[in-house]
C-alpha positions in Angstrom: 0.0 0.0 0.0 1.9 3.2 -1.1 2.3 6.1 1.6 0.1 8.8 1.3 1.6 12.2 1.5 1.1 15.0 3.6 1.8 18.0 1.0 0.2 20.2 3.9 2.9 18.8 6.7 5.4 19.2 3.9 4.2 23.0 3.2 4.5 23.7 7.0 8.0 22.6 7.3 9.0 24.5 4.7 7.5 28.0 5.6 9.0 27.2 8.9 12.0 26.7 7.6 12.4 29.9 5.4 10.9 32.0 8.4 13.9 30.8 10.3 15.9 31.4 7.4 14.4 35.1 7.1 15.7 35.7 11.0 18.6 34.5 10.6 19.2 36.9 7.0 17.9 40.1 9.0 20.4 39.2 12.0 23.1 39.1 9.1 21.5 42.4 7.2 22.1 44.5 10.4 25.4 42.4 11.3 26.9 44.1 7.9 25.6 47.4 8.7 26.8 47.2 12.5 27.6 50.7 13.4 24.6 52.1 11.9 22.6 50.1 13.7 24.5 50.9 16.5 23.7 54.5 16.3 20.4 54.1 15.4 19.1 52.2 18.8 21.5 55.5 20.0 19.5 58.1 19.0 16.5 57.0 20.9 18.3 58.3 23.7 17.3 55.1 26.3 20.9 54.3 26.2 24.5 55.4 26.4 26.2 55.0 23.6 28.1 51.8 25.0 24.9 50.0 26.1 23.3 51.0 22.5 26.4 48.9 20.9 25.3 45.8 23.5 21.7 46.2 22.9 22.3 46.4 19.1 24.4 43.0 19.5 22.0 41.1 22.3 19.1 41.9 19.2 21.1 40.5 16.8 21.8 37.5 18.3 18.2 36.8 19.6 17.2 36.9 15.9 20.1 34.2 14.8 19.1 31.8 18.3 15.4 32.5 17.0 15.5 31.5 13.2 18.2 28.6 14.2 15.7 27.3 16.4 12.5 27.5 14.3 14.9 25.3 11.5 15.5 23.0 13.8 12.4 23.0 16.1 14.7 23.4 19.3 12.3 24.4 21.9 9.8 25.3 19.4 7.1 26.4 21.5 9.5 29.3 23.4 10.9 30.1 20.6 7.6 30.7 18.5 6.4 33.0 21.3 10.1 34.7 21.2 9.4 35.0 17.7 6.1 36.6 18.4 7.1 38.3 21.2 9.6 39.9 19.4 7.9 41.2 16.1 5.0 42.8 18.2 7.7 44.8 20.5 9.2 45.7 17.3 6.2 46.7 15.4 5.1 48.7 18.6 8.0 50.8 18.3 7.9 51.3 14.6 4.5 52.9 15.2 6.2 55.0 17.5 8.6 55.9 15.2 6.1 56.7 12.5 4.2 59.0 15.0 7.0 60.6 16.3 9.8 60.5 14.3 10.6 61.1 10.7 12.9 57.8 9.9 13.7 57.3 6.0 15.4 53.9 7.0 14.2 51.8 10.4 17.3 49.5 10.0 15.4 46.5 10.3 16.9 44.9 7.4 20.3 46.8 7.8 21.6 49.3 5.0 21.7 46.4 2.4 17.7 46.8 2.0 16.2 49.9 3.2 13.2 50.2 4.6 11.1 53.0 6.0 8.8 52.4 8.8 5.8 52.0 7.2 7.2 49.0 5.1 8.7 47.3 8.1 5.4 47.6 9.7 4.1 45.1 7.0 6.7 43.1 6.7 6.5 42.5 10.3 2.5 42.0 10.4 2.7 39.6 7.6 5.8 37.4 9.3 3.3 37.0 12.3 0.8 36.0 10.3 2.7 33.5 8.7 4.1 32.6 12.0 0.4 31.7 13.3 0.0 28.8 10.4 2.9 27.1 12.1 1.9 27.3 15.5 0.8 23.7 16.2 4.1 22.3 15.1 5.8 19.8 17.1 9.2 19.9 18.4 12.0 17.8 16.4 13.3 14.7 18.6 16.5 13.8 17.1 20.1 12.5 18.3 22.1 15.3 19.7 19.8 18.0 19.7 21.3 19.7 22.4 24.8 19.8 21.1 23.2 21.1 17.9 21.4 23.8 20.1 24.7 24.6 22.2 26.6 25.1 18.6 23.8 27.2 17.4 23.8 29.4 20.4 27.7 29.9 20.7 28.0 30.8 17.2 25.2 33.5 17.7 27.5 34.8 20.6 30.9 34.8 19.0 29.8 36.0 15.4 27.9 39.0 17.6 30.3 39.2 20.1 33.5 38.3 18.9 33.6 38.9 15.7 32.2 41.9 15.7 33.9 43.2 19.0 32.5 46.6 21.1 34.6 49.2 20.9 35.5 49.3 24.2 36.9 46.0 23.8 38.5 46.8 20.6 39.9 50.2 22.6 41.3 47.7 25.3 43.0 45.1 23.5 43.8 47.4 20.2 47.4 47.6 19.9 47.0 50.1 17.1 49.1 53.7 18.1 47.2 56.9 16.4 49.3 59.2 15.7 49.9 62.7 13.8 53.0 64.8 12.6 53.3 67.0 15.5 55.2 69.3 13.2 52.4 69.4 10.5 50.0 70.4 13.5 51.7 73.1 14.4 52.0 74.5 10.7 48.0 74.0 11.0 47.0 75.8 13.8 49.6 78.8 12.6 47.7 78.5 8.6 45.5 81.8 7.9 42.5 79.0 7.9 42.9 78.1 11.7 44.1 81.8 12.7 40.5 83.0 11.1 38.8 80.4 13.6 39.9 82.6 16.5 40.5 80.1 19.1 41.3 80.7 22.6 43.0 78.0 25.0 40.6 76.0 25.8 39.3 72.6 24.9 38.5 71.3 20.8 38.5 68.3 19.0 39.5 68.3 15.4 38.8 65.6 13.4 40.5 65.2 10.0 38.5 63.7 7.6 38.1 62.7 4.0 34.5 63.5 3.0 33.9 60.5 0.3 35.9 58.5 3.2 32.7 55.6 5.0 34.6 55.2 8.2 34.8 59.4 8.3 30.6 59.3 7.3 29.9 57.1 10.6 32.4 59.4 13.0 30.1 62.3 11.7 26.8 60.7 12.3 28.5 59.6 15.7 29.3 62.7 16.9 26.3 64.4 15.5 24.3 62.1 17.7 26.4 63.1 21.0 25.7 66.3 20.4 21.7 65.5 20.0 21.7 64.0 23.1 24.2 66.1 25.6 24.3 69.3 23.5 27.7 69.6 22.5 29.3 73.3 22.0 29.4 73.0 18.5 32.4 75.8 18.9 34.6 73.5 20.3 34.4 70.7 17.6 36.2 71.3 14.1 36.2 69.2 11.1 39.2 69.6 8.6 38.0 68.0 5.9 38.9 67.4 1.8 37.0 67.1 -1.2 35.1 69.2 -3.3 32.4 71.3 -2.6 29.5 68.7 -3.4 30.9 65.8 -1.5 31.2 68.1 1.7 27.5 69.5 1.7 26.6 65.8 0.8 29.2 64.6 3.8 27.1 67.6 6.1 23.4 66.2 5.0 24.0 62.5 5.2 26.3 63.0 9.4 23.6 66.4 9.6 26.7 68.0 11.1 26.0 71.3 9.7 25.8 73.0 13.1 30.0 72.6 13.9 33.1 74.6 12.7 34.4 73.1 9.0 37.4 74.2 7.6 38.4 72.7 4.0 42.0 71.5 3.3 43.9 69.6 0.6 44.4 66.2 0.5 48.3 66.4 0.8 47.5 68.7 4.2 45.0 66.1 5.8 47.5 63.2 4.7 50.2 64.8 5.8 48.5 65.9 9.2 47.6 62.6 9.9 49.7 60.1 8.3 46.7 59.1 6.0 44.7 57.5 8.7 40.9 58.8 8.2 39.0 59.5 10.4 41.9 60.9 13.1 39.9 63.1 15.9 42.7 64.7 17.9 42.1 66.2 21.2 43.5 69.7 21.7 44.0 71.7 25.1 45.8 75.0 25.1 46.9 74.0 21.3 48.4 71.4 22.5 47.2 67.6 21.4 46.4 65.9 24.5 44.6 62.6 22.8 44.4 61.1 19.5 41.1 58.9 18.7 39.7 56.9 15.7 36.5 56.3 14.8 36.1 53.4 17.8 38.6 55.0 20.3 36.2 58.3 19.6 34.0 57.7 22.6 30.9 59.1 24.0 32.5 58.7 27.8 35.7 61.0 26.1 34.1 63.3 23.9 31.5 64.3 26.8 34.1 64.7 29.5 36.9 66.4 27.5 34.3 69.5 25.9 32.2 69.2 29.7 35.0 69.5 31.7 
């Protein structure tokens, strides 16, 4: 007597499967867009900039355990709710966000597919509903399902964690020495450019940046969002930065760092300021440099204290 087949078991598994496999993508999206992510959960204001980074990690690595689990029906009852749980938090917020807030890009998906509110809104309504058909699904007994479930969870940790390191921890164990041509500095703050600036001798950070430069882009938007949050005196932060005029105004409107000090150099000044290392933030008291930062040793702790004190 031939077997009959279920074609509506065999439909469940695999919309089960490709809703795990849809987790698990997103986790990667916003994995390959880290920092903007980052900054993003950031500007909420909820968290410090250090917890935002953990948060932003902790999120992605929730979505991998999730869509890992629902593949293999690891403690697939939990991990439906978690699944559940999670798109309705997320969809709460999003409403927020459309209320309140005029986002072009939520980050849900990353930078790699942007999506504004609205959209994410229905992506995540219909993932829930899709999510309901598979409800009454039954856990997968297999051999060595929990080693399979202790290999999925640490390789959600260490690609989050690990792989993608905080900065603090990158600050910590970086062995990585920033440094500028003291010599070229000096030559700087004595050019007719800085001498029109007027500074006194007080506290400023000068970053030197290259305005088509992507590391340069997220130092801006990072800053940009200190300043949001703790009110920055936008006198005391300058941005030396190259290119032409469009790629500044469009380096301004994309980091909305319009409000600080920008003086323009050439490309053989910034190079030569800074050895070529973009973005290079240097700390300055009494014209002297004091601190030099890169885009991860830039902050919010530093910044804050140095222009507060």
């Amino acid at each position: 007597m031939e077997r009959k087949i279920d074609v509506i078991s065999i439909l469940k598994t695999i919309l089960r499967i490709l809703l795990g496999a849809f987790f698990i993508t997103t986790a990667i999206m916003k994995l390959l867009s880290l920092d903007n992510f980052e900054l993003y959960i950031f500007s909420f204001r909820i968290f410090n900039f250090v917890w935002s980074t953990v948060v932003a990690r902790l999120v992605i690595m929730a979505e991998m355990i999730i869509g890992f689990f629902l593949i293999f029906k690891i403690l697939y009852r939990p991990t439906w709710w978690s699944a559940m749980l999670m798109l309705v938090g997320f969809t709460l917020l999003l409403v927020y966000i459309v209320l309140f807030r005029n986002d072009s890009n939520c980050h849900c998906m990353g930078d790699i597919v942007e999506l504004d509110p609205l959209w994410s809104i229905v992506k995540n309504v219909v993932t829930m509903l899709l999510l309901l058909l598979v409800y009454k699904e039954t856990p997968w007994q297999f051999k060595g399902k929990k080693a399979v479930a202790i290999v999925g969870v640490c390789a959600a940790v260490l690609t989050t964690f690990a792989f993608f390191p905080l900065d603090d921890v990158y600050v910590f164990f970086s062995k990585r020495q920033n440094t500028y041509n003291e010599q070229s500095f000096q030559s700087f703050m004595n050019d007719s450019l800085m001498m029109a600036q007027q500074l006194d001798d007080g506290r400023y950070i000068m970053g030197v940046l290259s305005s088509g430069c992507h590391y340069c882009l997220l130092s801006g938007q990072k800053l940009s969002t200190m300043h949001e949050i703790h009110q920055l005196d936008t006198n005391r932060i300058i941005l030396a930065i190259w290119g032409n005029n469009e790629s500044i105004q469009r380096f301004k409107d994309t980091t909305n760092t319009a409000m600080f000090r920008y003086v323009t150099v050439s490309p053989f000044q910034a190079v030569e300021l800074v050895n070529g290392a973009f973005p290079t933030y240097l700390f300055i008291e009494n014209m002297q440099v004091v601190k030099v930062a890169d885009l991860r040793q830039l902050t919010e702790r530093d910044v804050v204290n140095f222009l507060q004190h």
